[in-house]
Backbone as CSV, one residue per row, in Angstrom:
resi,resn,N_x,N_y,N_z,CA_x,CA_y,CA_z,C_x,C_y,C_z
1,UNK,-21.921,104.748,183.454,-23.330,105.050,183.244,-24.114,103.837,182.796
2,UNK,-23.365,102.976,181.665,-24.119,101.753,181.572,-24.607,100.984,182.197
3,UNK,-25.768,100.537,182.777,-26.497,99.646,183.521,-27.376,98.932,183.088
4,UNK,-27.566,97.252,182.699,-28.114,96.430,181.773,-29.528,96.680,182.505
5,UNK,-30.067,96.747,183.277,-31.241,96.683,184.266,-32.327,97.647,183.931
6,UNK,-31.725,99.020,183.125,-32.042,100.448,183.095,-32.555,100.341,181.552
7,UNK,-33.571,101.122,181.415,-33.803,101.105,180.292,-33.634,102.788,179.546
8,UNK,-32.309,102.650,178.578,-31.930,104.541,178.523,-32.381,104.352,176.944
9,UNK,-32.748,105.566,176.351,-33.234,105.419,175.008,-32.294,106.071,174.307
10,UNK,-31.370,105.323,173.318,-30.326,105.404,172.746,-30.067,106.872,172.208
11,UNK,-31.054,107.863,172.176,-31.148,109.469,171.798,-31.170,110.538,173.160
12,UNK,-31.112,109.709,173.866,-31.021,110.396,175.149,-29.675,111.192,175.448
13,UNK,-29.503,112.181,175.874,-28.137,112.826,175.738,-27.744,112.788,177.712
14,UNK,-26.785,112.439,177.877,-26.612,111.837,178.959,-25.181,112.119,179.152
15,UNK,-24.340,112.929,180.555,-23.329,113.097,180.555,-22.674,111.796,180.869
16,UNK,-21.178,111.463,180.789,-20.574,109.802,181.120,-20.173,109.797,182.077
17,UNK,-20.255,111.122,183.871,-20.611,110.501,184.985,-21.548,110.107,185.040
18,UNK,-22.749,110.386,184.980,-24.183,109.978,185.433,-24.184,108.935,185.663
19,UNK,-24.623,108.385,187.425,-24.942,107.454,187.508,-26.387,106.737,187.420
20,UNK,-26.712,105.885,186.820,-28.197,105.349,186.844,-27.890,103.862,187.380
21,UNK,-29.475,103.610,188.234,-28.951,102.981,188.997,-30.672,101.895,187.982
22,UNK,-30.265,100.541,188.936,-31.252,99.477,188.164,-32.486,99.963,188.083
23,UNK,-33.125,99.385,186.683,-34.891,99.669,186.889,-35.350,101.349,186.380
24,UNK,-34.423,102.194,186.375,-34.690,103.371,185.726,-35.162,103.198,184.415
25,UNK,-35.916,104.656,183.667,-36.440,104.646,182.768,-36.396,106.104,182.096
26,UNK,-35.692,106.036,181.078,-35.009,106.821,180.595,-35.727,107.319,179.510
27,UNK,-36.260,108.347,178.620,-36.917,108.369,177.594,-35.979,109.011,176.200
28,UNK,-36.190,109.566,175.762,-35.088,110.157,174.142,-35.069,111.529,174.026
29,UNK,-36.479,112.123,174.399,-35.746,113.549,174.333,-35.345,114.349,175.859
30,UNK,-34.199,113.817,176.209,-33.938,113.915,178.118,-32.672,114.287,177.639
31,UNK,-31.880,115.198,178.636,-31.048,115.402,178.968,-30.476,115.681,180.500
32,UNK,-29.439,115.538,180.767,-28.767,114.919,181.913,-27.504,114.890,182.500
33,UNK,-27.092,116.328,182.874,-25.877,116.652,183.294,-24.857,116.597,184.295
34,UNK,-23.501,116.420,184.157,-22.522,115.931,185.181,-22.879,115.762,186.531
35,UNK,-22.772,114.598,187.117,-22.620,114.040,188.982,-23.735,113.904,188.753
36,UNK,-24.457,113.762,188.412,-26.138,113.642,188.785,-26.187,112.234,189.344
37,UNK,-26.989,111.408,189.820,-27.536,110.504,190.210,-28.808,110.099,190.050
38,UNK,-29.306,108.878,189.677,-30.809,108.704,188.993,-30.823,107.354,189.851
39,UNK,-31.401,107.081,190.888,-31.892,106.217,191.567,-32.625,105.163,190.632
40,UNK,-32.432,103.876,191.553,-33.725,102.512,191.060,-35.261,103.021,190.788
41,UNK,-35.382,102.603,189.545,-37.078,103.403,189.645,-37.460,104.327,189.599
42,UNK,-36.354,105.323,189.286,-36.722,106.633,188.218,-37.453,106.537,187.245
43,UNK,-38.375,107.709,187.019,-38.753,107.336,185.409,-38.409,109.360,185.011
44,UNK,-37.697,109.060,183.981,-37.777,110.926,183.494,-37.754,110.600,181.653
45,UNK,-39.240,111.658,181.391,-39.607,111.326,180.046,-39.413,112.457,179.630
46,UNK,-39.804,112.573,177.769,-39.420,113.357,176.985,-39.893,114.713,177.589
47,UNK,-38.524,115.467,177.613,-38.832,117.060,177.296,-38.153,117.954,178.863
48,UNK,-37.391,116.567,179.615,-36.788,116.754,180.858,-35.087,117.374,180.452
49,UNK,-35.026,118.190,181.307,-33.851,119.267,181.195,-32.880,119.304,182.907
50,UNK,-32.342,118.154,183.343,-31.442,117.982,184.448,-30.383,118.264,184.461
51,UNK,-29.999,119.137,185.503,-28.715,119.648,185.531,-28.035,118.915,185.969
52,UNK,-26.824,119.534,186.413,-25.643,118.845,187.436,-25.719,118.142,188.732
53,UNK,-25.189,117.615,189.162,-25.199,117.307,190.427,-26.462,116.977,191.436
54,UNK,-27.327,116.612,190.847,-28.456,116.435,191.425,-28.813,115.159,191.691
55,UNK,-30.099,114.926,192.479,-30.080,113.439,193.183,-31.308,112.923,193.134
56,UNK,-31.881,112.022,192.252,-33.585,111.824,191.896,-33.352,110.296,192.698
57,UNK,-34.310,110.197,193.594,-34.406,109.297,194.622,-35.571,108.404,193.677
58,UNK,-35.638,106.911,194.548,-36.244,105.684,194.153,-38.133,106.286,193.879
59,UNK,-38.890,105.946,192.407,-40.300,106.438,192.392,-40.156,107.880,191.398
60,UNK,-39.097,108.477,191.724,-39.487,109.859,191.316,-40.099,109.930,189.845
61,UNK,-40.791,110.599,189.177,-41.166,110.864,187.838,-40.914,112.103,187.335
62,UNK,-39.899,112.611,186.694,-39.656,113.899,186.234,-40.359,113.996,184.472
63,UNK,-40.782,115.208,184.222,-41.520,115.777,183.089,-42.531,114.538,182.408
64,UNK,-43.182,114.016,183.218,-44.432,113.793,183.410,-45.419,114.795,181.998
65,UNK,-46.181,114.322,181.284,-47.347,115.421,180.574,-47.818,115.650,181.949
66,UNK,-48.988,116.952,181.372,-49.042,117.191,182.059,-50.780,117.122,183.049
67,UNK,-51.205,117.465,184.245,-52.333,116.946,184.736,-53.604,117.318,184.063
68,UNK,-53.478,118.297,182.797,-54.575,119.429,182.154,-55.160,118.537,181.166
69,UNK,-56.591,118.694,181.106,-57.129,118.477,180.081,-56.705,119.529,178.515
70,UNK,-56.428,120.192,178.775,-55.925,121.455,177.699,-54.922,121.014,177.109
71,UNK,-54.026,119.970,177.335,-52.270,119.848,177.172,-53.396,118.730,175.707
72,UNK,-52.467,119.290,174.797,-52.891,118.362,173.351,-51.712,117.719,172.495
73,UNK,-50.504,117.797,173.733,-49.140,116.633,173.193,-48.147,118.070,172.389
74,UNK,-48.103,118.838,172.907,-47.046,119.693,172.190,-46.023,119.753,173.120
75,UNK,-45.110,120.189,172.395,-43.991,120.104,172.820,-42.913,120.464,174.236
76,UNK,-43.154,120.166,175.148,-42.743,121.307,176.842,-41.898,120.501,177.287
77,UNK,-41.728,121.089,178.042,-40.280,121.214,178.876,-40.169,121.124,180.229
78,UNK,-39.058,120.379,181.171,-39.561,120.629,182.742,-37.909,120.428,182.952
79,UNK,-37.343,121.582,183.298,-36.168,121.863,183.908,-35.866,122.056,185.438
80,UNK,-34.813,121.129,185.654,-34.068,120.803,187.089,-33.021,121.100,187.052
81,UNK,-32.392,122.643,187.772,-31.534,122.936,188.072,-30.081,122.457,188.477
82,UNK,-29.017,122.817,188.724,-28.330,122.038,189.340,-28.092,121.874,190.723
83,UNK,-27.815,120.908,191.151,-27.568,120.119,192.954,-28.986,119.919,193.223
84,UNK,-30.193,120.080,192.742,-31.611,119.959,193.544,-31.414,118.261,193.589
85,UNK,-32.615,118.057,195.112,-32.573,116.755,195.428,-34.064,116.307,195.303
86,UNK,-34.329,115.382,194.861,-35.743,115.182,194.358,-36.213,113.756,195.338
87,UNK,-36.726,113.820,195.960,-36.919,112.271,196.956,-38.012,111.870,196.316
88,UNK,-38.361,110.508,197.019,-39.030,109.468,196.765,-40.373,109.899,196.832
89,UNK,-40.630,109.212,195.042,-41.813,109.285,194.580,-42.704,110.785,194.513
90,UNK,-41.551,111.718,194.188,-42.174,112.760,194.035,-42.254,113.382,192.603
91,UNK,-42.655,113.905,192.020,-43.593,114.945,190.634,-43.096,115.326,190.195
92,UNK,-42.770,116.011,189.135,-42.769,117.080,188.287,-43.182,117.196,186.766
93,UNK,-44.270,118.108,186.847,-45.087,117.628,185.205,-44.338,118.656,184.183
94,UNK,-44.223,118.328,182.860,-43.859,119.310,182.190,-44.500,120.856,181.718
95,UNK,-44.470,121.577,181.297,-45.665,122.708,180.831,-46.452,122.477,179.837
96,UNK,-47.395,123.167,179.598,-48.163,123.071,178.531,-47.824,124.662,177.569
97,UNK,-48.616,124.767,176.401,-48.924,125.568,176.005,-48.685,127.436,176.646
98,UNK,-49.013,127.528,177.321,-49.207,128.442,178.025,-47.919,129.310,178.483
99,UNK,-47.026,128.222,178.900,-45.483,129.431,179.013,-44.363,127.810,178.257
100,UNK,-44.680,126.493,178.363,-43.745,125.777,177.494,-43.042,125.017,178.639
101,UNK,-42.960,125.027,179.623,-41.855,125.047,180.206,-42.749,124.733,182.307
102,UNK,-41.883,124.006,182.637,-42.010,123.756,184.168,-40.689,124.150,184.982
103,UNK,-40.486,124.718,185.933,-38.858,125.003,186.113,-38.669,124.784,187.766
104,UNK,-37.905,124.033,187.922,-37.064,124.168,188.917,-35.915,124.238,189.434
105,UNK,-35.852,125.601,190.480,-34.293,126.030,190.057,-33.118,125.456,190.988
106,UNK,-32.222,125.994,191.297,-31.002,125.320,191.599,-31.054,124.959,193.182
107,UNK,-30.082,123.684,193.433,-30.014,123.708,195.035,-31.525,123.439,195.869
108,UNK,-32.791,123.071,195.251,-33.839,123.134,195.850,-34.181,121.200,196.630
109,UNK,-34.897,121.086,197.403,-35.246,120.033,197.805,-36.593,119.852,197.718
110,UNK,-37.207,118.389,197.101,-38.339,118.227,196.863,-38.544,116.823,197.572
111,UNK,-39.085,117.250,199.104,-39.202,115.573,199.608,-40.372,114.711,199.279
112,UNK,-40.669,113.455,199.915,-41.177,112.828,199.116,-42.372,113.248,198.927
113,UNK,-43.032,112.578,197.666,-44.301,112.508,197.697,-44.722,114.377,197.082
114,UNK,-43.927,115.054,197.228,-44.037,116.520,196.795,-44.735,116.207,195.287
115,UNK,-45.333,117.261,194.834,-46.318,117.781,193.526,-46.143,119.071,192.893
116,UNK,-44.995,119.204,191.855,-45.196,120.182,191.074,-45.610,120.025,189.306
117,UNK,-46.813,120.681,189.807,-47.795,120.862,187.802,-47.749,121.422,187.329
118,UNK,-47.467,121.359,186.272,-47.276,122.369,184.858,-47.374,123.359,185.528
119,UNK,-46.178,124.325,184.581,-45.716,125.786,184.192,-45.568,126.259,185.719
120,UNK,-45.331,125.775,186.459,-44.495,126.116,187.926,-43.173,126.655,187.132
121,UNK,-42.958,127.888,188.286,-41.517,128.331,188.228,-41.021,128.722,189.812
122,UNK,-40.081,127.747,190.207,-39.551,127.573,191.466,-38.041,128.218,191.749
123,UNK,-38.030,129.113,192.225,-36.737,130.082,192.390,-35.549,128.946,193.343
124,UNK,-34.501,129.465,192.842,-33.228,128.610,193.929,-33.846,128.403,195.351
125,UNK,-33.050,127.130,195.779,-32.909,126.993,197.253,-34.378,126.946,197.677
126,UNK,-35.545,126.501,197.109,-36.823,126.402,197.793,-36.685,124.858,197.947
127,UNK,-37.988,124.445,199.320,-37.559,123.671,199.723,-39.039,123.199,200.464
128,UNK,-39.420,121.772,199.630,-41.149,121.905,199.662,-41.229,120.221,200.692
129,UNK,-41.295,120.248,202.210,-41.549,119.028,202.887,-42.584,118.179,202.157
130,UNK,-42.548,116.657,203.097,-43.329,115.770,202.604,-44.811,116.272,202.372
131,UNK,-44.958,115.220,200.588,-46.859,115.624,200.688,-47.385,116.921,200.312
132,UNK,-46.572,118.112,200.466,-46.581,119.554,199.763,-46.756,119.262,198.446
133,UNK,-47.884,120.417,197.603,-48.458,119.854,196.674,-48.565,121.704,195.863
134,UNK,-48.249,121.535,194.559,-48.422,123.189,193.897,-49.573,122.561,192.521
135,UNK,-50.312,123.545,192.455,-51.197,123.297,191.356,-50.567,124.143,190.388
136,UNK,-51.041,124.168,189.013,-50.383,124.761,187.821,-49.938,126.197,188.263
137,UNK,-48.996,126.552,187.238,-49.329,128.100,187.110,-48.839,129.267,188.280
138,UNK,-47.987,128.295,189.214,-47.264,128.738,190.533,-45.956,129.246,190.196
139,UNK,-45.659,130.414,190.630,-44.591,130.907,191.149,-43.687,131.417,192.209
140,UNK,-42.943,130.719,192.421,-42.242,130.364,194.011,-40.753,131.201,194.102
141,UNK,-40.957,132.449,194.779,-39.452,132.645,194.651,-38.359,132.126,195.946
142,UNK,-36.835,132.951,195.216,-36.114,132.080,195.578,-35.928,131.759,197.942
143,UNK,-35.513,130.429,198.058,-35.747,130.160,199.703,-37.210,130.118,200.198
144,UNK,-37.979,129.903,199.475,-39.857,129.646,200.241,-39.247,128.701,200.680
145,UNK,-40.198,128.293,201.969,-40.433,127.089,202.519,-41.718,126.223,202.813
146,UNK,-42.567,125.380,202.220,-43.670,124.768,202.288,-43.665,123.186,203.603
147,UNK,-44.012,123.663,204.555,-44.522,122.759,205.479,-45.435,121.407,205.043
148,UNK,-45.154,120.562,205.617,-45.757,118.850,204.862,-47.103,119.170,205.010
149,UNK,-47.648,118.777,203.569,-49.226,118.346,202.938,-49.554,119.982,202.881
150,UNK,-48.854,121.193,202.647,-48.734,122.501,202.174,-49.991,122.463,201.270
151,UNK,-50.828,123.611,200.371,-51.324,122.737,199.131,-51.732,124.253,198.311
152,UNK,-51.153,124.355,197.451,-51.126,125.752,196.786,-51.932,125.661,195.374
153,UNK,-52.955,126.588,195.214,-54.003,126.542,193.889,-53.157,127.372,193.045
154,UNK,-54.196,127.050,192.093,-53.218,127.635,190.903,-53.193,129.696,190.658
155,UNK,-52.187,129.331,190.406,-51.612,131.004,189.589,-51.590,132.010,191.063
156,UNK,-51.058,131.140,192.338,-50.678,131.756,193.146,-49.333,132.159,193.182
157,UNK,-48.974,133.259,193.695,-47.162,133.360,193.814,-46.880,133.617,195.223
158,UNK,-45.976,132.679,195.538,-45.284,132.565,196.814,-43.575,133.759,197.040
159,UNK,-43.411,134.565,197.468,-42.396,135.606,198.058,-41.322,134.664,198.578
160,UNK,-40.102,135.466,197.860,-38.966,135.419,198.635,-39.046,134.725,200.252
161,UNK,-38.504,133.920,201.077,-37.982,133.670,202.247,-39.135,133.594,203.116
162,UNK,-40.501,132.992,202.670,-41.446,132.819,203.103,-41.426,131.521,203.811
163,UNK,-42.380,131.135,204.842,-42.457,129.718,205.618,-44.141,129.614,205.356
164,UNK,-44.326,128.703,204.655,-45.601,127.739,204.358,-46.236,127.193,205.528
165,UNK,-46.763,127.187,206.111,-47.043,126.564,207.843,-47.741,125.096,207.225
166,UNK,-47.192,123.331,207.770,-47.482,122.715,207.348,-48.981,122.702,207.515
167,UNK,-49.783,121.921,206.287,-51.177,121.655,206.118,-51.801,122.894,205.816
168,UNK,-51.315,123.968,205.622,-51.667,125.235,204.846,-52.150,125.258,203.516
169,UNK,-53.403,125.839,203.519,-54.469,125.905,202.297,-54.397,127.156,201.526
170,UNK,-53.086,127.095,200.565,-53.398,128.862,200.408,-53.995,128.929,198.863
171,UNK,-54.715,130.218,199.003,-55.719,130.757,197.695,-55.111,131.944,197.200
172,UNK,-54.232,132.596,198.085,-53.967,134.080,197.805,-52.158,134.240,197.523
173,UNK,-51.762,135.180,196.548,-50.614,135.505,196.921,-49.930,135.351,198.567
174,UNK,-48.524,134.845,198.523,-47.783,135.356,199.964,-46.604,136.154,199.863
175,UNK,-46.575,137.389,200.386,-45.795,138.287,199.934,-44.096,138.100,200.854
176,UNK,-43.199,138.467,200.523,-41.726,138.146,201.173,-41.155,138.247,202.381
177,UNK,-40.841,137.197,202.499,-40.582,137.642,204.520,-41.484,137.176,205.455
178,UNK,-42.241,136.423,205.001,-43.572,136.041,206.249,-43.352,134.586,206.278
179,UNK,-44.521,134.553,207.602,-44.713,132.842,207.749,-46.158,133.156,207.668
180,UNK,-46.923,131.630,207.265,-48.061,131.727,207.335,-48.865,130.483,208.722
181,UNK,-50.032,130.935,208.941,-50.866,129.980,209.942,-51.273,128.867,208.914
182,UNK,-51.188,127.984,209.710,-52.567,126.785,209.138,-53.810,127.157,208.593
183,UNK,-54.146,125.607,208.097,-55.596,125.673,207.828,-56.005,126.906,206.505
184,UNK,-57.316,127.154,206.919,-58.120,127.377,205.396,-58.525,128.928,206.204
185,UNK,-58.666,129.884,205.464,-58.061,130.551,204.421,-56.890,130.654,205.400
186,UNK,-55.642,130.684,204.184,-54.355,131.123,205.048,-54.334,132.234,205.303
187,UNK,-53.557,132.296,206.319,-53.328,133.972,207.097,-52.433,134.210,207.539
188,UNK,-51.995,135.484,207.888,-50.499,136.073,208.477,-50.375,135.641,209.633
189,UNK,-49.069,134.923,210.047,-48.577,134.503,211.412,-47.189,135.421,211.520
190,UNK,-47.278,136.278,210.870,-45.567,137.206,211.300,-44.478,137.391,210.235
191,UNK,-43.482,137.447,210.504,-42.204,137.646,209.806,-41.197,136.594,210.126
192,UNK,-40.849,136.080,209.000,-40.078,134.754,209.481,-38.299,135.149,209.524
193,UNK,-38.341,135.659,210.795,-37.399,136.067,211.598,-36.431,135.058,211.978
194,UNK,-37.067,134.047,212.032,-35.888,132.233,212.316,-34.898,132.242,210.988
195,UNK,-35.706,132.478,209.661,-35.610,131.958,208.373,-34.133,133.122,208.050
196,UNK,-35.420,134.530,208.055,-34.134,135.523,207.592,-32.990,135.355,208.687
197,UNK,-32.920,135.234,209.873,-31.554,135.154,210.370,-30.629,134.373,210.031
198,UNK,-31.047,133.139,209.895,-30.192,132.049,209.455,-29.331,132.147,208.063
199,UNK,-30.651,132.974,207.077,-29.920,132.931,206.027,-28.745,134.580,206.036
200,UNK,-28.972,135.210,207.066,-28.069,136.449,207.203,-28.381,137.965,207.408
201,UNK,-29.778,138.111,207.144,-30.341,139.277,207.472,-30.234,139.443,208.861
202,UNK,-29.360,140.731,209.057,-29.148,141.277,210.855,-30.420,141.671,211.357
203,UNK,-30.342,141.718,212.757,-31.983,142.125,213.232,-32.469,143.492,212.727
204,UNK,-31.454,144.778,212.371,-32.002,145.906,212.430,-32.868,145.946,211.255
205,UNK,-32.272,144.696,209.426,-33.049,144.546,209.004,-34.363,143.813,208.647
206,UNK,-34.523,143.207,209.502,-35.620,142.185,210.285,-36.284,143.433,210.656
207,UNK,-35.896,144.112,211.441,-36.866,144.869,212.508,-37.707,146.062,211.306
208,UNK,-37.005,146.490,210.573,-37.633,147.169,209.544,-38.757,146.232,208.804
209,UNK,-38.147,145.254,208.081,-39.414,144.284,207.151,-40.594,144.037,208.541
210,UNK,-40.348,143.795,209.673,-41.611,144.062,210.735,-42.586,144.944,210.616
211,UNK,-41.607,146.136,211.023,-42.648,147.558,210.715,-43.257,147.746,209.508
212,UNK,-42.637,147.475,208.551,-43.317,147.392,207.524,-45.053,146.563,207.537
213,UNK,-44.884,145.176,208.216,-45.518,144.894,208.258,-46.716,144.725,209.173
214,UNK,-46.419,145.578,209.794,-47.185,146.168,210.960,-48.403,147.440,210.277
215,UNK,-47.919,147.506,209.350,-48.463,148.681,209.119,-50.058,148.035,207.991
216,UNK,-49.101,147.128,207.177,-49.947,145.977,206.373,-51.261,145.490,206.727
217,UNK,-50.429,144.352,207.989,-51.566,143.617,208.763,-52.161,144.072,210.064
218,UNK,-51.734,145.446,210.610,-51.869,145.789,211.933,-52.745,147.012,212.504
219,UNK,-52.567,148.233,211.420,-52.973,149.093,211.580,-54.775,149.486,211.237
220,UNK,-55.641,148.438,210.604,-56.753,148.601,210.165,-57.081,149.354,209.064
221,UNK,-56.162,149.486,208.292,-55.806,150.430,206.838,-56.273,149.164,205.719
222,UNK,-56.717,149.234,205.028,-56.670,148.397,203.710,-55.660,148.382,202.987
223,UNK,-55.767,147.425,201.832,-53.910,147.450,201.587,-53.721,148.394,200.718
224,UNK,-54.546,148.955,199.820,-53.739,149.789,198.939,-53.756,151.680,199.964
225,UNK,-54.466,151.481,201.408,-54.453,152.805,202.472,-52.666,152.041,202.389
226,UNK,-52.305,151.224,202.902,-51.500,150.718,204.068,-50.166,150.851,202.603
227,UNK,-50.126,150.482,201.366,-48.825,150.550,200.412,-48.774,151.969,200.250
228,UNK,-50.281,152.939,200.525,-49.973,154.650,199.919,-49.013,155.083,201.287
229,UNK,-49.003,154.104,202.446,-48.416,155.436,203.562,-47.360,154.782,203.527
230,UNK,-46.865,153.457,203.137,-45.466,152.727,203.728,-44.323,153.157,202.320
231,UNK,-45.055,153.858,201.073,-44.743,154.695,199.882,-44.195,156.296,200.852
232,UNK,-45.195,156.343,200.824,-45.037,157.776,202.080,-44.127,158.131,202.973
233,UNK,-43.747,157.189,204.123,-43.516,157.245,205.203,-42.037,156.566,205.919
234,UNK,-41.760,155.513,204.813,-40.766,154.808,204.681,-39.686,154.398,204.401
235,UNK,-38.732,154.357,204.423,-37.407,154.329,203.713,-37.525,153.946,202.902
236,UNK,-37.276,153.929,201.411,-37.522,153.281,200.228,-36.259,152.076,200.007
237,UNK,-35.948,150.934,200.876,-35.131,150.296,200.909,-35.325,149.143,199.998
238,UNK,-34.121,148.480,199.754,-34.888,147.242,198.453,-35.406,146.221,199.150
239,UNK,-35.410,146.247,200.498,-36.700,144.807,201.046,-37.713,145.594,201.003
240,UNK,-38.137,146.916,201.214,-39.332,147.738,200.706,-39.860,147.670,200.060
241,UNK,-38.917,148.285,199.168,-39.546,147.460,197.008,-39.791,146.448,197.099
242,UNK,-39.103,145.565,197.992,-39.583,144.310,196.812,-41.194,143.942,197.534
243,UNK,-41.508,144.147,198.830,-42.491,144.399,199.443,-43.636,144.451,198.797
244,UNK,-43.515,145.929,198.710,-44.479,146.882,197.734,-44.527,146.561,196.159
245,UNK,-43.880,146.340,195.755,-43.427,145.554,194.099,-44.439,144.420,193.726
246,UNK,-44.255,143.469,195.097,-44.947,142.562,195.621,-46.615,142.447,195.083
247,UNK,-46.683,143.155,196.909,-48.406,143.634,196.212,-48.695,144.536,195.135
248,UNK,-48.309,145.076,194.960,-48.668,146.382,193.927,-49.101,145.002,192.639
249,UNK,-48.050,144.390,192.170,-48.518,143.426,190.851,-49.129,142.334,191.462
250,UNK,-49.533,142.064,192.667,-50.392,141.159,192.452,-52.035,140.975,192.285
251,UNK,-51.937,139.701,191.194,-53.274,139.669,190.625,-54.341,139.394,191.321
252,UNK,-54.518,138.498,192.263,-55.123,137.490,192.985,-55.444,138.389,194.550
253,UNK,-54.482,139.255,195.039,-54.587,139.622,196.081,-53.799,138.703,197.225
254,UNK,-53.455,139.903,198.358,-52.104,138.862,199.422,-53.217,138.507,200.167
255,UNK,-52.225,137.203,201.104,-53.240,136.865,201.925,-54.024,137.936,203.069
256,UNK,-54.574,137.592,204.192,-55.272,138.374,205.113,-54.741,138.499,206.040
257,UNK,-55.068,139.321,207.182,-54.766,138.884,208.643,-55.078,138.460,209.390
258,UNK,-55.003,137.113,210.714,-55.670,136.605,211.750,-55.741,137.244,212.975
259,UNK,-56.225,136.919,213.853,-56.449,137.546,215.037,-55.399,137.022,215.752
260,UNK,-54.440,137.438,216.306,-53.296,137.178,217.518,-51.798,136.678,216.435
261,UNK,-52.079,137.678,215.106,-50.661,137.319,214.476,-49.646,138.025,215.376
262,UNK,-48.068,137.502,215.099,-47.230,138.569,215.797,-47.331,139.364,214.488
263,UNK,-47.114,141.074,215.272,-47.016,141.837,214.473,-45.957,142.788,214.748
């Protein structure tokens, strides 16, 4: 782990694989767990929580204060799961006040240039292309996918096994199982049928989360007409719930529908 080049701050708790590589910058209240790897030109400051096996590429800045005028130096936190890969010159600010804490969870990829700000909470296995950018206060569950220069406002929540369509402007909740269109306001482009197969969902349950959503974006029902009949009418299955679970708590409202989504 010793490297004369690196600057580690003697309170830093640091497992004795860790490799750090020249030019890093290490701060005192960090921690830093087995296989990890810390590239040339890291910088990770007080209040950073790195797991195992993970891989912070050349630039990166982990627990960063944070971008808020509100943040008044108290005490937060920005946790990195274990195996996530963090590329070049990409973000992560710590939390403020508000929940304490920034999180990202296990196995996730953050390519370069990516942006996550305070009090983000990023579920396993998400996976945000170049230039993708989250404003505070985001919650991402686990397998989203954000397309390059993505750009998410704050106190939006992103669904389970969702696809971000790159250069996507979203304002609104995205509920589980979808892909979204480009551009401004985002909108429904379908069910991400590529995504769930790969990760193992058979078609018959694909073909259900469809209908489901057929009924959502398709039928000319509003959403709380369209959750009273798919309550009604539907198998009460747990991609259902989590569906309906979905919208039902959300604050902000899901996104809309476009004209010529598949449905």
């Amino acid at each position: 782990m010793n490297q004369p080049l690196a600057y580690i701050h003697p309170n830093a708790r640091i497992a004795e694989d860790v490799k750090i590589e020249p030019f890093a910058w290490i701060g005192e209240d960090v921690e830093i767990g087995s296989g990890t790897w810390v590239g040339p030109n890291v910088t990770i400051m007080d209040g950073a929580r790195i797991g195992k096996n993970c891989k912070l590429f050349p630039g990166a800045v982990i627990s960063a204060i944070p971008q808020d005028l509100k943040y008044k130096g108290e005490t937060t936190y920005c946790y990195i799961g274990d195996g996530t890969t963090i590329r070049e010159s990409a973000t992560v600010n710590k939390g403020t006040i508000a929940s304490g804490k920034t999180v990202v969870g296990k196995d996730c990829l953050l390519m370069a240039f990516t942006h996550v700000a305070h009090d983000c909470y990023l579920g396993d296995h998400v996976i945000m292309a170049n230039a993708a950018t989250l404003a505070g206060h985001i919650t991402v569950d686990e397998w989203a996918i954000f397309g390059g220069l993505a750009a998410v406002s704050q106190f939006c929540r992103i669904g389970a096994h969702v696809m971000i369509c790159g250069g996507a402007l979203v304002n609104k909740d995205i509920p589980p199982f979808v892909k979204t269109g480009p551009g401004y306001p985002v909108c429904y482009a379908g069910v991400n049928s590529v995504g769930l197969m790969r990760r193992g969902f058979s078609r018959e349950r694909i073909n259900a989360i469809q209908d489901i959503y057929r009924v959502i974006y398709g039928v000319g029902m509003n959403v709380s007409q369209s959750v009273q009949y798919i309550h009604d009418n539907f198998p009460q299955t747990e991609d259902c719930q989590s569906i309906l679970n979905f919208i039902e708590s959300s604050k902000i409202g899901i996104m809309k529908n476009s004209i010529g989504s598949e449905l």
